[in-house]
C-alpha positions as CSV (number, residue, x, y, z in Angstrom):
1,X,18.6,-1.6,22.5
2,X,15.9,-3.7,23.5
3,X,17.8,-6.8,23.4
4,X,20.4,-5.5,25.1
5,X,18.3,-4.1,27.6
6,X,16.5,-7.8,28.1
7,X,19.4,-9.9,28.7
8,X,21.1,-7.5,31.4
9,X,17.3,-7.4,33.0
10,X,16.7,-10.9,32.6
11,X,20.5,-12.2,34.4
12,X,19.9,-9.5,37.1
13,X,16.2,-10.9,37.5
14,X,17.9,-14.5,38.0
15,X,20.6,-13.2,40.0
16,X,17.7,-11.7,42.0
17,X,16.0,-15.2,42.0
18,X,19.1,-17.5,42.8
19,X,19.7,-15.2,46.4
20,X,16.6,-15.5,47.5
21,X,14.2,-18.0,49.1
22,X,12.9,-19.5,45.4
23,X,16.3,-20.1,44.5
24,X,16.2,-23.3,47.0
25,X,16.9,-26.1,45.4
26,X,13.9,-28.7,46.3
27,X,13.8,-32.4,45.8
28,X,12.5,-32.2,42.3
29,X,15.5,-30.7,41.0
30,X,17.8,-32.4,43.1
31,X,16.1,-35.6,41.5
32,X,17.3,-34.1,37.9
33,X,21.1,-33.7,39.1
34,X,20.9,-37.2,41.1
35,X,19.8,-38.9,37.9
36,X,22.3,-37.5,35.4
37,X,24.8,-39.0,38.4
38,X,23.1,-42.5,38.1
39,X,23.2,-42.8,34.4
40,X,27.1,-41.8,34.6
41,X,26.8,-45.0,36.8
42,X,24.7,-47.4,34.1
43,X,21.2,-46.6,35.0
44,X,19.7,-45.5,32.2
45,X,15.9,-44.8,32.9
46,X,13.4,-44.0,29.9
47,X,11.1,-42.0,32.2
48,X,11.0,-40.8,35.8
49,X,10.5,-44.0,38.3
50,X,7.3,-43.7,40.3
51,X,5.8,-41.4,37.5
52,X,5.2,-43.8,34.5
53,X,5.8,-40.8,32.3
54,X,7.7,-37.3,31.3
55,X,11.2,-38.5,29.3
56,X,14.6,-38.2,31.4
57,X,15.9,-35.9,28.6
58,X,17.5,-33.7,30.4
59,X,19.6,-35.8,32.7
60,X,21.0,-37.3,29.7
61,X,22.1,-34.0,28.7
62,X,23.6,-33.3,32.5
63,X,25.1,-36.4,33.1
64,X,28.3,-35.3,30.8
65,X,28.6,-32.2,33.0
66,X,28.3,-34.0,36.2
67,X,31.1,-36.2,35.4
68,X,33.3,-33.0,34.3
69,X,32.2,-30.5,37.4
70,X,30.7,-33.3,40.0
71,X,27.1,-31.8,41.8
72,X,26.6,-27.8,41.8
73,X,22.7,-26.3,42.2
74,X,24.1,-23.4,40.1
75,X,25.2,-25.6,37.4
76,X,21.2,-26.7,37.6
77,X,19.5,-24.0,37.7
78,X,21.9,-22.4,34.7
79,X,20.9,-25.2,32.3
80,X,17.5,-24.7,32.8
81,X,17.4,-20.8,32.1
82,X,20.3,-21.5,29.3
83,X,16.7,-23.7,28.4
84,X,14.5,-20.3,28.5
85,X,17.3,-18.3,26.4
86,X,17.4,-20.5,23.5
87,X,13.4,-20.8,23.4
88,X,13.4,-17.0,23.3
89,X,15.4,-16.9,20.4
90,X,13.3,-19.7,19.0
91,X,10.3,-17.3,19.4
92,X,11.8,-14.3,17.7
93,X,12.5,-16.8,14.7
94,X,8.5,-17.8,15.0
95,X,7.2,-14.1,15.0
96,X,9.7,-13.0,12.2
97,X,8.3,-16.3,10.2
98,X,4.9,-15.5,10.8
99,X,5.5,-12.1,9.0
100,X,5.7,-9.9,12.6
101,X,7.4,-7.1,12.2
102,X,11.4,-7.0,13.7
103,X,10.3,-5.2,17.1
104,X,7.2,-7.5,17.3
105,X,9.4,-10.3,17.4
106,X,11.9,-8.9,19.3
107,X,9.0,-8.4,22.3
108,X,8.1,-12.2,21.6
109,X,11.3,-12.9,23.0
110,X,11.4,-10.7,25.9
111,X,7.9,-12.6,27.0
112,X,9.3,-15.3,27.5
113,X,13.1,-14.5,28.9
114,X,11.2,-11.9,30.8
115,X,8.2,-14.1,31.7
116,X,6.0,-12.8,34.7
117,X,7.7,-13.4,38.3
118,X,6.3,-16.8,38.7
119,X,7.7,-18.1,35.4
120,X,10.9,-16.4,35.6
121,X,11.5,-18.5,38.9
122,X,10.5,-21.6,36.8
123,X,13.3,-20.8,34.3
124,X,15.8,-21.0,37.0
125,X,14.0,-24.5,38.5
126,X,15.7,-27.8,36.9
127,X,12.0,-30.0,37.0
128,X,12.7,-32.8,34.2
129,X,11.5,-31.7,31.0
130,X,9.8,-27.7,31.8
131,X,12.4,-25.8,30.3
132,X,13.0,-28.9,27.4
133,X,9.7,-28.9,27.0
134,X,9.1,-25.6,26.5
135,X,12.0,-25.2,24.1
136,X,10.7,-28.8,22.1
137,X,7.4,-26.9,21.9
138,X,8.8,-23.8,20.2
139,X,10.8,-25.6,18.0
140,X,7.5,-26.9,17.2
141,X,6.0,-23.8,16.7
142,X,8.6,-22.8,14.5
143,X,8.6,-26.0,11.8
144,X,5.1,-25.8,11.7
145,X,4.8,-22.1,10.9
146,X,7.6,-22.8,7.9
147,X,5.6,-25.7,6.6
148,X,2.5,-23.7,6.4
149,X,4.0,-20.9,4.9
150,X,4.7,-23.3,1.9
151,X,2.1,-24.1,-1.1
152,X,2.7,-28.0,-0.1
153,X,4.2,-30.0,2.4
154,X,7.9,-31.0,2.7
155,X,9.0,-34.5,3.8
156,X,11.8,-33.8,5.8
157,X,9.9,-30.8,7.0
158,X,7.1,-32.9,8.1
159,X,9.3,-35.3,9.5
160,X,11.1,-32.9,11.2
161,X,7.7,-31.1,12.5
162,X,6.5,-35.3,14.2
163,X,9.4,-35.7,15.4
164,X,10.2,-32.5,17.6
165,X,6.2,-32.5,18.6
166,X,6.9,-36.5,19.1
167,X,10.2,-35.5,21.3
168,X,8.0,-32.9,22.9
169,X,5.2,-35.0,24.1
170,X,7.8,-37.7,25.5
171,X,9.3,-35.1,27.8
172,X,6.3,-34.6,29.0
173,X,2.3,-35.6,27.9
174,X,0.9,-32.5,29.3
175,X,2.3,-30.9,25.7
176,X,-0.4,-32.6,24.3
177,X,-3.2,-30.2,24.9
178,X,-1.4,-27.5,22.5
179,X,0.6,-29.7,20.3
180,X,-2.6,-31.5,19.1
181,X,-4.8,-28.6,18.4
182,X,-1.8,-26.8,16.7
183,X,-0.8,-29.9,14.6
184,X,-4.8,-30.2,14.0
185,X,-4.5,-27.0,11.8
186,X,-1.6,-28.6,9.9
187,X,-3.8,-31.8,9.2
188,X,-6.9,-30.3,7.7
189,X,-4.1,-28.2,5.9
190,X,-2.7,-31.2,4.2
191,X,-5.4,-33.9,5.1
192,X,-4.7,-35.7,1.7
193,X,-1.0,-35.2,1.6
194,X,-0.5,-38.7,2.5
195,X,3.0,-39.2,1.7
196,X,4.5,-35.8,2.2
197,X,2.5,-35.1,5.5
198,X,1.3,-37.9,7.3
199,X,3.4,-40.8,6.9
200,X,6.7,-38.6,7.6
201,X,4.8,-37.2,10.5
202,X,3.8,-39.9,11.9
203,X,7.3,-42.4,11.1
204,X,8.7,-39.5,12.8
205,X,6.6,-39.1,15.8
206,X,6.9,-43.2,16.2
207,X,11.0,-43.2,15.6
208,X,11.4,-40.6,18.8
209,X,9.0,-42.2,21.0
210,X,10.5,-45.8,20.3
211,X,12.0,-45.9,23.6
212,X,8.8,-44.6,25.5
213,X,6.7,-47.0,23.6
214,X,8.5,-50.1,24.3
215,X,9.3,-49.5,28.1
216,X,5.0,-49.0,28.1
217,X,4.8,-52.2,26.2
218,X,7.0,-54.5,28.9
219,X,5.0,-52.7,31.8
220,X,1.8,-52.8,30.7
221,X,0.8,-49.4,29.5
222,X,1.0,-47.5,32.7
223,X,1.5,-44.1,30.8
224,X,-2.4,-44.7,30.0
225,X,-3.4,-44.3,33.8
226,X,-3.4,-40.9,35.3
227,X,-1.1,-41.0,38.5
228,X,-3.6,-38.4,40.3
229,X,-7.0,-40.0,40.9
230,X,-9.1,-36.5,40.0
231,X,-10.9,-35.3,43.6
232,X,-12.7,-32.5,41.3
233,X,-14.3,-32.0,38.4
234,X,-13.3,-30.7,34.3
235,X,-15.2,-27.4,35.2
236,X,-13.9,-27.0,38.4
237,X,-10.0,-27.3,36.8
238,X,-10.9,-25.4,34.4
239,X,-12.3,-22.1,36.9
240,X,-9.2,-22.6,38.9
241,X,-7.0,-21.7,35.7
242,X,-8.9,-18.6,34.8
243,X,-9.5,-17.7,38.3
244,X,-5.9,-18.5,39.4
245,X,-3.5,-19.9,37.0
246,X,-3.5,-17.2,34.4
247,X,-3.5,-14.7,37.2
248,X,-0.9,-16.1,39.0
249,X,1.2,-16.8,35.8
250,X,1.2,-13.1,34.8
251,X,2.8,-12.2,38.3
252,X,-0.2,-10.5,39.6
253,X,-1.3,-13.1,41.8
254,X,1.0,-14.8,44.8
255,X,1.3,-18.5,45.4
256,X,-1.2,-18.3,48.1
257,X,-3.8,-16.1,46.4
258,X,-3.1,-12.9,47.1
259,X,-3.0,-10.1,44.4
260,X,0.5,-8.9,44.6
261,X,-0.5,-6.1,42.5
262,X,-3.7,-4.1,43.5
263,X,-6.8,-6.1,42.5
264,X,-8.4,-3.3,40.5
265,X,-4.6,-3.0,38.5
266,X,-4.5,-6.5,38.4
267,X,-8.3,-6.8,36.8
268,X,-7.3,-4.1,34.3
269,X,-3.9,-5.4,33.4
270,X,-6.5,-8.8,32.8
271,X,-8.5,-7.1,30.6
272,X,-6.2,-5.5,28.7
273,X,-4.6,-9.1,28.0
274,X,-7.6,-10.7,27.3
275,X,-8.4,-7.4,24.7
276,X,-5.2,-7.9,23.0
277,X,-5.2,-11.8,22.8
278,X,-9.2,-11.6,21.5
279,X,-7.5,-9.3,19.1
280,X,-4.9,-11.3,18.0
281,X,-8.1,-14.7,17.5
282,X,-9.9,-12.3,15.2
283,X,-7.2,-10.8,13.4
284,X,-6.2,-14.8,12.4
285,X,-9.4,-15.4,11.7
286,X,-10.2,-12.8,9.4
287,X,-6.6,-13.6,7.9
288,X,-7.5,-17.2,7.2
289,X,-3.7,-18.1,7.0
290,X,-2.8,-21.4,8.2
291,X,0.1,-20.3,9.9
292,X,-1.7,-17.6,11.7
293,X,-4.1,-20.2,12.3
294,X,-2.1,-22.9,13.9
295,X,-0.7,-20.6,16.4
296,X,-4.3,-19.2,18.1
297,X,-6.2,-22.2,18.0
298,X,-4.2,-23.7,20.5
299,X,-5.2,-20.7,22.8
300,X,-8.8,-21.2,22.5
301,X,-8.2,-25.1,23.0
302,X,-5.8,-25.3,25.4
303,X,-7.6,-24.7,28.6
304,X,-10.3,-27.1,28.2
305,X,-7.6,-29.5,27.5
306,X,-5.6,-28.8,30.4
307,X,-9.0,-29.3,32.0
308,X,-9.2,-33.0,31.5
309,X,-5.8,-34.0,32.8
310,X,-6.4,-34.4,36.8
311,X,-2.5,-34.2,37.2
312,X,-2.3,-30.5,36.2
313,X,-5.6,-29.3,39.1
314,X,-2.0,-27.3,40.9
315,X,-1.7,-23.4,40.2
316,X,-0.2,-22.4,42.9
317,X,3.4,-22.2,41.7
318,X,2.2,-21.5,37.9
319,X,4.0,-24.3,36.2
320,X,1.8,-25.6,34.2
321,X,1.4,-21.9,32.2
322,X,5.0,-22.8,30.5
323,X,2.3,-25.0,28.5
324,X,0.6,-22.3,26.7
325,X,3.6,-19.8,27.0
326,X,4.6,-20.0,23.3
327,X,1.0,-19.7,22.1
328,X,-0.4,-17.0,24.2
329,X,2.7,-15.1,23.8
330,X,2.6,-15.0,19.4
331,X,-1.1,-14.6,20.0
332,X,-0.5,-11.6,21.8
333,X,1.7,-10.4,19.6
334,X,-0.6,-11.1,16.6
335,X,-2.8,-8.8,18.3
336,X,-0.6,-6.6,19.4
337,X,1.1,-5.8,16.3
338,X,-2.9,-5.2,14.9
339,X,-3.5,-2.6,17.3
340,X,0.3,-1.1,16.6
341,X,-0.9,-0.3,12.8
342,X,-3.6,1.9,13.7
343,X,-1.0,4.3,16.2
344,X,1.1,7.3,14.8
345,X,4.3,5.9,13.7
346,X,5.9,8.1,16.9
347,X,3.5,6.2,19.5
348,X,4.5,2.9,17.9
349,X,8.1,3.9,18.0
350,X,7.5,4.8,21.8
351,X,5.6,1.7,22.8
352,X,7.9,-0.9,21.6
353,X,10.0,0.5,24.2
354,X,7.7,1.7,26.7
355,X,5.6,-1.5,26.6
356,X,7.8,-4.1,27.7
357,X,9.8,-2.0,30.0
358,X,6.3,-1.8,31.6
359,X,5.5,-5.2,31.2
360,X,9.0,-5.8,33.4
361,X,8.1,-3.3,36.0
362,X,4.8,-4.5,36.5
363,X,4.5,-8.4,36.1
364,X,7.9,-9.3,37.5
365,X,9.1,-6.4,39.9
366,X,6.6,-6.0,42.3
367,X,6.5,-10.4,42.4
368,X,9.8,-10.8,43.0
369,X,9.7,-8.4,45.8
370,X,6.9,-10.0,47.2
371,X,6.9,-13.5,46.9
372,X,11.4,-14.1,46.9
373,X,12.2,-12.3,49.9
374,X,16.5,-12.2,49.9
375,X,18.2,-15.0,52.2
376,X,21.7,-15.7,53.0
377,X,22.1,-18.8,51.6
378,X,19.2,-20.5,49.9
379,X,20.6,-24.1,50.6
380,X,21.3,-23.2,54.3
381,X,19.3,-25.6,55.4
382,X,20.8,-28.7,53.0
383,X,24.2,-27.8,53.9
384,X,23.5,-28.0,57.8
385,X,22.4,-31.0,57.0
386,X,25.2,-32.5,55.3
387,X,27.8,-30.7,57.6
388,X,25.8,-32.3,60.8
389,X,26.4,-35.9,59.1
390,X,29.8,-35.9,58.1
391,X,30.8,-34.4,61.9
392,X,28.8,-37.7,62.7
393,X,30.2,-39.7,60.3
394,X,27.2,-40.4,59.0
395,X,26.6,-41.3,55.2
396,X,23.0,-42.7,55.5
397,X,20.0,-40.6,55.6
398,X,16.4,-41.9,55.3
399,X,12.9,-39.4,55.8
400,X,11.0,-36.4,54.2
401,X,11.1,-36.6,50.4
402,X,11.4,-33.0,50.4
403,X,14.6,-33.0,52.4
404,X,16.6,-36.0,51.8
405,X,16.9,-35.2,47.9
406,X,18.7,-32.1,48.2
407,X,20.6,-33.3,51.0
408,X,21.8,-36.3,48.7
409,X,22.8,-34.0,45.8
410,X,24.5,-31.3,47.5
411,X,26.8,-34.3,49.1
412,X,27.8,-35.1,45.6
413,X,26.1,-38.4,46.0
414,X,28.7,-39.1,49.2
415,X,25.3,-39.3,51.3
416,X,22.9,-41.6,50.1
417,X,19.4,-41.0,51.2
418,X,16.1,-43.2,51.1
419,X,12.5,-41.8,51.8
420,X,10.1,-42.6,54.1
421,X,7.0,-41.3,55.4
422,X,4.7,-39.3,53.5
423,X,4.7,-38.6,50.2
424,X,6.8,-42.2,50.0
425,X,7.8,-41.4,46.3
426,X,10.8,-43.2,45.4
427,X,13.0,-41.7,42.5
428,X,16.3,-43.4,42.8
429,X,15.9,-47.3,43.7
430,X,19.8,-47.9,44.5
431,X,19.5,-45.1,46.8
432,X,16.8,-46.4,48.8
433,X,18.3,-49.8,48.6
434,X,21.5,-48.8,50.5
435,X,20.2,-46.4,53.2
436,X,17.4,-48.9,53.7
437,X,19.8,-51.6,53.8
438,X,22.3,-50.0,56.4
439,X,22.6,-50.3,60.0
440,X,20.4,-48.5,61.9
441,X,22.9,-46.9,64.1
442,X,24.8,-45.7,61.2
443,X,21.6,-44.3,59.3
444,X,20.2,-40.7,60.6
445,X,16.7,-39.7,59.7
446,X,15.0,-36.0,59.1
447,X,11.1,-34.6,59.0
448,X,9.1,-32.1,59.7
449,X,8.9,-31.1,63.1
450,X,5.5,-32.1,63.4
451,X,5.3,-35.4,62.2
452,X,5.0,-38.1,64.8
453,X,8.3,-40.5,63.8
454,X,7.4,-43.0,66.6
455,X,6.6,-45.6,63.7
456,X,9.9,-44.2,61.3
457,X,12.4,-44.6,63.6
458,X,14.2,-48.3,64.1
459,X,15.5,-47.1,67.1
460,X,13.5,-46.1,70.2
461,X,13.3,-41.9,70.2
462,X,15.5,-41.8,72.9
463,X,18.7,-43.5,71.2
464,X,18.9,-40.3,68.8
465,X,20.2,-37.0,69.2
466,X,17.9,-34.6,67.9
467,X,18.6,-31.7,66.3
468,X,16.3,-28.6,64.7
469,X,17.3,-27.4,61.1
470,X,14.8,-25.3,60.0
471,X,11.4,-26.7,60.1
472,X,12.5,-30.4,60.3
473,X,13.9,-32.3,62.7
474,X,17.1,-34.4,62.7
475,X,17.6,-37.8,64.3
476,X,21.3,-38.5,64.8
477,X,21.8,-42.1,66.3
478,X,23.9,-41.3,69.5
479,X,26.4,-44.0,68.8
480,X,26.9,-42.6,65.7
């Protein structure tokens, strides 16, 4: 019943998502679409241009589906949640290997299918490498769990456990801060297992990064540098995640700071997490089993890891909690399923329903209704766009990174876009080429209404038809 129960929940709470204002699709999933389109074209990037990291994985995997069903946001946004539902399963196979009991494991899935508001809008978001990462990390999870249920290591196992983590931290670094710790337990596990642990590991860690090492090698390491200089400091990262990422990513918090659920609730629902995660540490300490082991530590570590990376200082939209999601949540259910053994059998029978349903109807509910007000069309604004051009004939479009993105995918590629202005970010350098190389009266240009475009437009002001969409502005040339 429960899984039945969480998959109609979770499609109507992505159905709920997709018609409302957070299932826009932004620039940074447009990107993901755009670049599948490119490599069906021969551009075949080994990370994300302008980034000097996290792996192009996932347009690999799109590109095949772009050249069958051409550009839909849908199509996006699908893969990614299709992303979410596999790592759920991948979950219930960690619990059930870490000895949880059937409904124990069966809630580990829900947590994450059913993540808090915040995190179910990110499983519907196609960003390169969130919903592959998280997946990559669970798979993780998983190997590591079997190896340590073992008397001694494997080789393929342990190959198979360096090369997921090694796929893991290509998609994207930031996995680092709870792959190490977690791979940490396996290592003072088998510390002199040198041939069946660490030279499998680590060939297979190498093998999958091959690609990532030798594009750093011909470009001078410029995965080493952060690309955020850090404009605060490790302890002042680390109070904005307890102060506002955890809060946010449990769906009690909106993206600009207000509690969405009352702030005594929300303090006690905080508590209570923080109760039944402490729970969880103790009860794997007290166990001393590895497995146990190498799924809490992570928790403990993870924060001040997250800490030290400038790159991840923005909570706002609660992305970077898919990091910890797999940890916190078998944590949680260690703990959990530790307090469960001291109820009547009755009450247990009662919460494993009860507890998720609440769960639902308090961390996603009440966010959803809050923060992803319903809308018409959630691309409105795109498709203006793209409708304005073509009665122009226009198939250039240079401004807002924000804008031109999704104007460029929803076109099917047909309008090709560059970006200028602020942030200049380019993403797709035979994009920018073309607009930038066309004819000024033939390419239009969009942003914000308030920006001063004196200095962005080729043209004098007064040789474009201007037109509001939205919050930005569109500059059509009149000869156009």
């Amino acid at each position: 019943m429960l899984v039945t129960l969480a998959v109609i929940l979770g499609l109507w709470a992505r159905w709920r998502v997709l018609g409302s204002v957070q299932g826009t699709l932004n620039a940074d999933e447009a990107y993901t679409g755009l670049q599948a389109m490119a490599i069906l074209d021969g551009d075949l990037p080994v990370v994300i241009r302008g980034a000097a990291y996290t792996g192009t994985l996932d347009a690999y995997v799109l590109a095949p589906l772009h050249a069958l069903f051409g550009a839909h946001p849908t199509m996006l946004k699908a893969y990614t949640s299709l992303l979410w539902a596999v790592a759920a399963i991948v979950m219930w196979a960690s619990a059930r290997s870490l000895g949880l009991g059937s409904v124990p494991a069966v809630m580990c899935a829900w947590a994450v299918w059913l993540a808090p508001g915040p995190l179910l809008v990110l499983s519907t978001r196609a960003y390169v490498s969130y919903g592959s990462g998280l997946l990559l990390v669970a798979l993780s999870m998983l190997l590591v769990i079997g190896s340590l249920n073992r008397e001694s290591p494997d080789i393929a196992r342990s190959a198979g456990i360096g090369a997921v983590a090694g796929l893991a931290f290509f998609a994207h670094p930031m996995f680092v801060t709870v792959l190490a710790p977690m791979l940490l337990v396996v290592a003072l596990r088998y510390r002199r297992a040198w041939t069946r642990w660490w030279l499998p590991a680590v060939t297979g860690a190498v093998v999958v990064n091959l690609p990532f090492l030798v594009w750093n090698a011909r470009n001078g390491w410029p995965s080493l540098d952060q690309p955020v200089a850090a404009s605060d400091s490790w302890i002042e990262r680390l109070a904005r995640f307890l102060t506002g990422l955890i809060p946010r990513s449990l769906g009690l918090m909106g993206e600009g700071g207000s509690w969405v659920v009352p702030g005594a609730l929300s303090l006690l629902i905080l508590a209570f997490v923080a109760l039944v995660a402490l729970t969880g540490v103790f009860s794997a300490v007290r166990s001393r089993r590895p497995a146990t082991l190498a799924v809490v530590v992570p928790v403990l570590l993870c924060w001040p890891a997250m800490a030290s990376l400038s790159n991840l200082s923005f909570v706002a939209d609660s992305r970077y909690a898919v990091i910890y999601l797999p940890f916190l949540v078998m944590t949680l259910a260690v703990g959990a399923d530790r307090l469960a053994s001291r109820l009547p059998g009755t009450a247990r029978v009662a919460g494993s329903v009860a507890v998720p349903v609440l769960m639902f109807a308090v961390t996603v509910v009440p966010w959803l209704r809050s923060q992803a007000p319903a809308t018409d069309d959630p691309n409105g604004l795109a498709d203006s766009v793209v409708v304005m051009l073509d009665e122009a004939s226009i198939t250039r479009l240079s401004g807002h990174y924000w804008a031109v993105l999704p104007v460029e995918y929803i076109s099917d590629g047909e309008i090709r876009t560059a970006v200028s202005g602020d942030p200049f970010v380019v993403r797709l350098p035979e994009s920018q080429q073309i607009a930038e190389a066309s004819d000024p009266g033939r390419l239009a240009h969009i942003h914000p209404a308030g920006v001063d475009v004196t200095a962005l437009l080729p043209l004098p002001v007064d040789r474009y038809r201007v037109a509001e969409v939205g919050t930005l502005r569109l500059y059509i040339p009149s000869d156009g």
